[in-house]
C-alpha positions as a LaTeX table, in Angstrom:
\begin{tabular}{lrrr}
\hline
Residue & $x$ (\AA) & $y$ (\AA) & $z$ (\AA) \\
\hline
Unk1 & 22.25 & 90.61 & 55.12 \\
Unk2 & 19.92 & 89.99 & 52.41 \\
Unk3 & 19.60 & 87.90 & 48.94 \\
Unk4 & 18.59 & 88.58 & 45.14 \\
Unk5 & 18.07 & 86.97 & 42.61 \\
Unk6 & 19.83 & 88.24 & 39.63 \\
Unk7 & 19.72 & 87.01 & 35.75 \\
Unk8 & 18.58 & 83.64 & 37.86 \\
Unk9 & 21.41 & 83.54 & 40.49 \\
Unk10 & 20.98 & 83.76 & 44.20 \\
Unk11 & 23.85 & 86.31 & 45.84 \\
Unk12 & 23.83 & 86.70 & 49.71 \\
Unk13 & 24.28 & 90.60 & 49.71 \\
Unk14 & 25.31 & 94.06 & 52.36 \\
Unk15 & 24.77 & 97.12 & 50.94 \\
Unk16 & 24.95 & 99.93 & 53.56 \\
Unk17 & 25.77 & 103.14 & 53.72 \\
Unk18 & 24.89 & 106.71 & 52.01 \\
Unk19 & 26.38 & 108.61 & 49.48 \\
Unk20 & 27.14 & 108.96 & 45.03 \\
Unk21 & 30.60 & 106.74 & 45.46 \\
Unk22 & 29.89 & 103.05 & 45.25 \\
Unk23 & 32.38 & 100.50 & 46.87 \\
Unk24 & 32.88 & 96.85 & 45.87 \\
Unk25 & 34.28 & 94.53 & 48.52 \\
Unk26 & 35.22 & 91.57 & 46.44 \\
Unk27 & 36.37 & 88.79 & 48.46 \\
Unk28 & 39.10 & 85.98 & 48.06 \\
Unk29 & 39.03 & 82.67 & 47.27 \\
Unk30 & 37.45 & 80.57 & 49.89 \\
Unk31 & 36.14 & 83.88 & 51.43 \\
Unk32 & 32.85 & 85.33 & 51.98 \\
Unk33 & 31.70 & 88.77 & 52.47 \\
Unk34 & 32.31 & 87.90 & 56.47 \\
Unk35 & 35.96 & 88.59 & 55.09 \\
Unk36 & 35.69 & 92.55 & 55.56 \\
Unk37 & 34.25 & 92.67 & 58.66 \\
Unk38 & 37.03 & 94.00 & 60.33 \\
Unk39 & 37.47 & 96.55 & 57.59 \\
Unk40 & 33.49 & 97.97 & 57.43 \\
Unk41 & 33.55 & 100.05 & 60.11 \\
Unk42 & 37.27 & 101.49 & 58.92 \\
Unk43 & 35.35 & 102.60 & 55.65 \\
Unk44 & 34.52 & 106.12 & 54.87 \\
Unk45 & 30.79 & 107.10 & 55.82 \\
Unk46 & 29.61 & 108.71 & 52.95 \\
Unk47 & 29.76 & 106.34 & 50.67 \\
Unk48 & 27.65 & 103.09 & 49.98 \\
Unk49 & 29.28 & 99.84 & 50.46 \\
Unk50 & 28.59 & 97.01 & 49.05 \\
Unk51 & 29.90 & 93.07 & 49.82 \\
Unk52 & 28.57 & 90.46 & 48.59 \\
Unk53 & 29.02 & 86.30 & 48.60 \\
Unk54 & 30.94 & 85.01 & 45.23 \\
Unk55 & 28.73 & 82.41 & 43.47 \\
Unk56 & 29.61 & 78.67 & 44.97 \\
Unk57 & 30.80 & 80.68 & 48.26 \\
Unk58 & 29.30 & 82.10 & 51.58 \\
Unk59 & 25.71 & 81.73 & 51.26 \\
Unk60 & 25.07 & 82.24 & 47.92 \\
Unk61 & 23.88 & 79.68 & 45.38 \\
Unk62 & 26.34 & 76.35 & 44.66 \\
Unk63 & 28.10 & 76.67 & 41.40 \\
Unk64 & 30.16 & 74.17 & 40.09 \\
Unk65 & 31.03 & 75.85 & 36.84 \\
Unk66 & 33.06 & 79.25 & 37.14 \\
Unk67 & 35.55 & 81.12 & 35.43 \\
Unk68 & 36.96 & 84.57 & 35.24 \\
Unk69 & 34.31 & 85.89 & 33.04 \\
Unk70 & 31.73 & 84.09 & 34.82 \\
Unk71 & 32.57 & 86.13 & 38.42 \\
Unk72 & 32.99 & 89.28 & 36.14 \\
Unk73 & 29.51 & 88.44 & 34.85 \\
Unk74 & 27.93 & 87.71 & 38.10 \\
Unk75 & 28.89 & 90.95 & 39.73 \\
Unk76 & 27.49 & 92.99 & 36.83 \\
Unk77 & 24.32 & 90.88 & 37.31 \\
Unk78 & 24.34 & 91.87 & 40.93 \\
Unk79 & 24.79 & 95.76 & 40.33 \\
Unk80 & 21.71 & 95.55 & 37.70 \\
Unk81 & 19.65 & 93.69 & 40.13 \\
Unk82 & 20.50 & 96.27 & 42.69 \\
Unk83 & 19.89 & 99.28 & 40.58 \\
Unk84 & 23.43 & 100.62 & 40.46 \\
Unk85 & 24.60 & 101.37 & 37.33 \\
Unk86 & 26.97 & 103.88 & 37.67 \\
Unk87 & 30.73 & 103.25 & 37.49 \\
Unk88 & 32.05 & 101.49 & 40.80 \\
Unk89 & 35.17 & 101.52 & 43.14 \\
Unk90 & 36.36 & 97.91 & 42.89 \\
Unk91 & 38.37 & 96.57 & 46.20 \\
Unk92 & 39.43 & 93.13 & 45.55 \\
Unk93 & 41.62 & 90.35 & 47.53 \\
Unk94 & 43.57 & 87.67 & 46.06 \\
Unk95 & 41.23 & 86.20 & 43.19 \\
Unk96 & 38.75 & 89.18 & 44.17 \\
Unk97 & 41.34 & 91.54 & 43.20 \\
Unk98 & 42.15 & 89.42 & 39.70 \\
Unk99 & 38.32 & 89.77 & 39.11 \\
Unk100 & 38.09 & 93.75 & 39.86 \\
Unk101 & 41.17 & 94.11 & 37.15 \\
Unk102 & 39.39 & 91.98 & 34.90 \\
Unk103 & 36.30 & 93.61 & 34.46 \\
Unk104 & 38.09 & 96.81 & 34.87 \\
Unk105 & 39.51 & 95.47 & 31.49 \\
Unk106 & 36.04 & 94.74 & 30.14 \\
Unk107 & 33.85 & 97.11 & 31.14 \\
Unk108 & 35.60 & 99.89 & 31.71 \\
Unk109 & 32.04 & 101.95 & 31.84 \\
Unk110 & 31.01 & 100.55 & 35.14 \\
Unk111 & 34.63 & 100.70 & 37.01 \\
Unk112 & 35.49 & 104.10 & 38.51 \\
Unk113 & 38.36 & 103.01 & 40.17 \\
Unk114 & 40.82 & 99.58 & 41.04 \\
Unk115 & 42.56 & 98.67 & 44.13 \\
Unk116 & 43.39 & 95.41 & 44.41 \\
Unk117 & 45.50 & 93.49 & 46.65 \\
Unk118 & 47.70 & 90.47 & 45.31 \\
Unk119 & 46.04 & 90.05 & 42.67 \\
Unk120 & 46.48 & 86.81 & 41.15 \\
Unk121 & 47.49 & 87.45 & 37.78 \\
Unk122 & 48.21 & 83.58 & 36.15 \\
Unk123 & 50.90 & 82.58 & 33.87 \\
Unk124 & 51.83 & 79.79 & 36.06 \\
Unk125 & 54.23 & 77.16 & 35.13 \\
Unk126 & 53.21 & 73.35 & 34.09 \\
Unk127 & 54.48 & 71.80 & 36.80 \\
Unk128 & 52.48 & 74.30 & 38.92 \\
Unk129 & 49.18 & 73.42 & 37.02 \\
Unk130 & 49.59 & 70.16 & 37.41 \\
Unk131 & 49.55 & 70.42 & 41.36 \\
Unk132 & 46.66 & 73.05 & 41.05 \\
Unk133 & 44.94 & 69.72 & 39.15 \\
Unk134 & 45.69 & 67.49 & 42.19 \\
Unk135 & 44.49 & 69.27 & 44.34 \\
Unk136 & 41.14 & 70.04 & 42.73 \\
Unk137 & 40.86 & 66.22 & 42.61 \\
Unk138 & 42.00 & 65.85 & 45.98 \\
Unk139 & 39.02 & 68.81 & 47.15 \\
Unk140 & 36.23 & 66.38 & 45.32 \\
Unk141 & 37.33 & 63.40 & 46.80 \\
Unk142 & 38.04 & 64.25 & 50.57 \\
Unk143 & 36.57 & 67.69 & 51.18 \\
Unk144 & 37.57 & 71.33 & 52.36 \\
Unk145 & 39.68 & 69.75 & 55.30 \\
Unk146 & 42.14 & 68.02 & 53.00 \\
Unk147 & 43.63 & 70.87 & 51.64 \\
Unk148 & 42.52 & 73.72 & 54.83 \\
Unk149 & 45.80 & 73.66 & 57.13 \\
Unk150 & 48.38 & 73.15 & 54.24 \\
Unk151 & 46.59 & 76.18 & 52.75 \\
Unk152 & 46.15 & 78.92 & 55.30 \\
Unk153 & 50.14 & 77.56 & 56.58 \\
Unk154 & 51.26 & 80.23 & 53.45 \\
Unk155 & 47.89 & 82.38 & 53.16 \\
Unk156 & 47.47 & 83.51 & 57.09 \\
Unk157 & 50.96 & 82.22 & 58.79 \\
Unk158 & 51.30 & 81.26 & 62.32 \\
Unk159 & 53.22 & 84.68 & 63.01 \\
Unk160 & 49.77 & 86.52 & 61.60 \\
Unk161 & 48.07 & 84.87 & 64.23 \\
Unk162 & 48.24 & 87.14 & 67.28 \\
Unk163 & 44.35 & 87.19 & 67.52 \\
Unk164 & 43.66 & 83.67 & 67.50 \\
Unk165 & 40.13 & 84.16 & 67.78 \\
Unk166 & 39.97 & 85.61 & 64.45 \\
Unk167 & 41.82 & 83.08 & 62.42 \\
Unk168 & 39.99 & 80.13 & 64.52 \\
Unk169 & 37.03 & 82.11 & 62.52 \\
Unk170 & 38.37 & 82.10 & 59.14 \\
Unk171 & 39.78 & 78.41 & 59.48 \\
Unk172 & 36.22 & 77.51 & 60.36 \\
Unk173 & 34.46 & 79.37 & 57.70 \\
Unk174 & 37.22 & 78.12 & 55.20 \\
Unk175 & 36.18 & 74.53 & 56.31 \\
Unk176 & 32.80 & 75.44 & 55.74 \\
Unk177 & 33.45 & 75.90 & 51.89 \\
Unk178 & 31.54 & 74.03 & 49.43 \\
Unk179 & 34.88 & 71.51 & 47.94 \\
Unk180 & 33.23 & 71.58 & 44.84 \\
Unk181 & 32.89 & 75.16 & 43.82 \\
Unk182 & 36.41 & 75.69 & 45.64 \\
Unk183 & 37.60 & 72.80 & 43.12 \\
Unk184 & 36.19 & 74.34 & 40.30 \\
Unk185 & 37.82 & 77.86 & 41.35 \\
Unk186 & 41.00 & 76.09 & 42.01 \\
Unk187 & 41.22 & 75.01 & 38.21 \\
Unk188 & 40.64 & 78.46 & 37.09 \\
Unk189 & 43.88 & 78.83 & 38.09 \\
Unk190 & 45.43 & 76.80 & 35.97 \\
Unk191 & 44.06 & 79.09 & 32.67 \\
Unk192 & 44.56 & 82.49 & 34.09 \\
Unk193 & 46.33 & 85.15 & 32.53 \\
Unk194 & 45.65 & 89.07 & 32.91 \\
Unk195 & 48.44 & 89.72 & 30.26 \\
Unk196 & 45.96 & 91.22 & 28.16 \\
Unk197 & 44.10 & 93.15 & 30.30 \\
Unk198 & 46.42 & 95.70 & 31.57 \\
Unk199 & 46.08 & 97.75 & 28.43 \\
Unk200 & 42.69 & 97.94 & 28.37 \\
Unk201 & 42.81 & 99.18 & 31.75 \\
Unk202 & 41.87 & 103.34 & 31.74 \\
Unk203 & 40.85 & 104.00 & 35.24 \\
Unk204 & 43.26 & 104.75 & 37.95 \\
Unk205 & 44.39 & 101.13 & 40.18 \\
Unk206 & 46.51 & 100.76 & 42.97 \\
Unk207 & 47.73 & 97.28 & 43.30 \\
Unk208 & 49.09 & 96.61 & 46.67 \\
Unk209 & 52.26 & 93.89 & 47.87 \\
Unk210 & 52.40 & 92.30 & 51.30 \\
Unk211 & 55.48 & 91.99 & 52.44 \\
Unk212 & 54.23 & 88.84 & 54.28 \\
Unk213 & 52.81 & 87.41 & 51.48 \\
Unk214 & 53.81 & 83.73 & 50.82 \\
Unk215 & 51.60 & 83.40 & 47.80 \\
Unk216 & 51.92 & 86.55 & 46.27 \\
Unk217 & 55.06 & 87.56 & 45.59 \\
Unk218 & 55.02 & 92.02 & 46.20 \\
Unk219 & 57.61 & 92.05 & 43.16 \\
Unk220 & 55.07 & 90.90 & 40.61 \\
Unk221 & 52.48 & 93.21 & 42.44 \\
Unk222 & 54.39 & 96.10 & 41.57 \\
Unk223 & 55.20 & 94.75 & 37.94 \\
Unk224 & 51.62 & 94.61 & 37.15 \\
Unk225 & 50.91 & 97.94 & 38.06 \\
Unk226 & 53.71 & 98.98 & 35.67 \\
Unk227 & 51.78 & 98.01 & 33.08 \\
Unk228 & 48.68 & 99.92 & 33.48 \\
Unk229 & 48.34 & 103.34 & 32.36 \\
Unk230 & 47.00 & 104.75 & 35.49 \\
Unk231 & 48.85 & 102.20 & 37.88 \\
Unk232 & 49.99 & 102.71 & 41.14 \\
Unk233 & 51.65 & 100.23 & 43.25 \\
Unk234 & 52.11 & 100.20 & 47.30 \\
Unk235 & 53.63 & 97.92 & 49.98 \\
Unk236 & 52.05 & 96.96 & 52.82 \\
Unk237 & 52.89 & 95.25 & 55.92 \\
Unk238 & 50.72 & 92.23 & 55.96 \\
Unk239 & 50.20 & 88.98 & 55.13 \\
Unk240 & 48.24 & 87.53 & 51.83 \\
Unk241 & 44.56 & 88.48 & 53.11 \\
Unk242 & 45.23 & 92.14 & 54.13 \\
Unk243 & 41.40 & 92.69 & 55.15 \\
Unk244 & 41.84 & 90.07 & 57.74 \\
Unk245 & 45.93 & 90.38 & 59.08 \\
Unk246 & 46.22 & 94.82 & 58.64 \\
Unk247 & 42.60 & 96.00 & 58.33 \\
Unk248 & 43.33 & 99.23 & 59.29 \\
Unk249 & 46.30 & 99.43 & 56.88 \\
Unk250 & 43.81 & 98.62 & 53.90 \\
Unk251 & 41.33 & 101.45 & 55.11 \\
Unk252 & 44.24 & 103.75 & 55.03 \\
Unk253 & 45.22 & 102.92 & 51.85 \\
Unk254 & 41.40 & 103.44 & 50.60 \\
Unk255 & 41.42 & 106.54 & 51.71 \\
Unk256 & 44.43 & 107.45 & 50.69 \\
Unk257 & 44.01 & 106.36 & 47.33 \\
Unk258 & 40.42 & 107.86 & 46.85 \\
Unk259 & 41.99 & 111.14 & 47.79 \\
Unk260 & 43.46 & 111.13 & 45.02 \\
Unk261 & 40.50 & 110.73 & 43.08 \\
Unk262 & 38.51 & 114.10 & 44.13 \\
Unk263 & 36.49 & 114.86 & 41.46 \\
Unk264 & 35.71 & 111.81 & 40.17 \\
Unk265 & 32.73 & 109.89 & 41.02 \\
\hline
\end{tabular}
């Protein structure tokens, strides 16, 4: 692992591998880029891979302030710093995935290719913002272990368990979590809406369902992929954090979808 500095930001960084095809792990909220390791050595050799920590997360720099354009922002920073210019394969979780469509949306130049895995893609209720708001107040008042169990009950159930040592892990590393960037990220939520990205969208996506997913519904997976002109949608058998519960499901996936890409970069 190393760092950078990048237009003043410090990112804890991986970037391994050989190869002209670029991947982007982008990781979840809460996550880190210890959120792929079961997927890195699933990953095709001959490309480069790159993960990286999410400002305010992992071991990258705090952040307090952060929004959708922000993270977009960020990563391009990152792939400057780092010399790689060319377009990228985006691979996204959860709000990772929302920020792979997004600046698929904006800068279409630097994204080869989209697959992104329950995306969140906003339009929430009132009522729903309004418990997003409590609970951002509740993470600055009492910390990552107010809100940890209640959390990871819907996002990595007690029936994906089976390898307890691995979500013992991630429940650990969630606790370790910074409350206030996790706060700030948890009222970005509460403004979100992709509507009016999908059409700006021109490079191939897949967006993938879980079938397990209590957060994600796989219905309004497959409805966002409708709406992109180069969308393809798949259901997988897996909980919301697919890199974690059915890493070797997500690597088939990959490879299946970049198949389909021969040709392209």
């Amino acid at each position: 692992m190393r760092w950078i500095e990048a237009n003043s930001k410090v990112f804890r960084y991986q970037l391994s591998g050989s190869g002209a095809r670029v991947i982007v792990l982008i990781h979840e909220a809460g996550g880190s880029l210890q959120s792929w390791d079961e997927l890195m050595p699933l990953l095709p050799a001959a490309c480069r891979i790159l993960r990286y920590d999410q400002l305010g997360f992992g071991m990258s720099e705090r952040s307090k302030t952060i929004s959708i354009a922000s993270m977009a922002q960020d990563l391009l920073d990152l792939l400057d710093a780092l010399g790689l210019v060319a377009p990228c394969h985006l691979v996204g979780t959860a709000i990772g995935a929302t920020l792979a469509l997004s600046l698929a949306a904006s800068d279409p130049g630097r994204v080869a290719s989209v697959l992104a895995t329950s995306p969140v893609t906003g339009g929430i209720p009132e009522a729903a913002k309004g418990l997003l708001e409590q609970r951002a107040l509740l993470l600055e008042e009492k910390g990552m272990r107010a809100v940890a169990d209640s959390s990871l009950l819907r996002s990595y159930p007690p029936a994906l368990r089976q390898d307890a040592d691995r979500f013992d892990q991630y429940r650990a590393r969630f606790i370790a979590n910074d409350p206030l960037a996790f706060a700030a990220l948890t009222r970005v939520f509460t403004t979100l809406d992709l509507g009016g990205c999908y059409e700006k969208i021109v490079c191939p996506v897949l967006i993938v369902g879980c079938s397990a997913d209590q957060i994600k519904p796989p219905h309004e997976c497959a409805a966002a992929a409708d709406l992109i002109a180069d969308g393809r949608y798949a259901l997988a058998e897996s909980g919301h954090f697919i890199s974690l519960q059915a890493p070797q499901l997500l690597a088939n996936l990959l490879d299946s979808f970049l198949e389909t890409l021969d040709g392209r970069p």
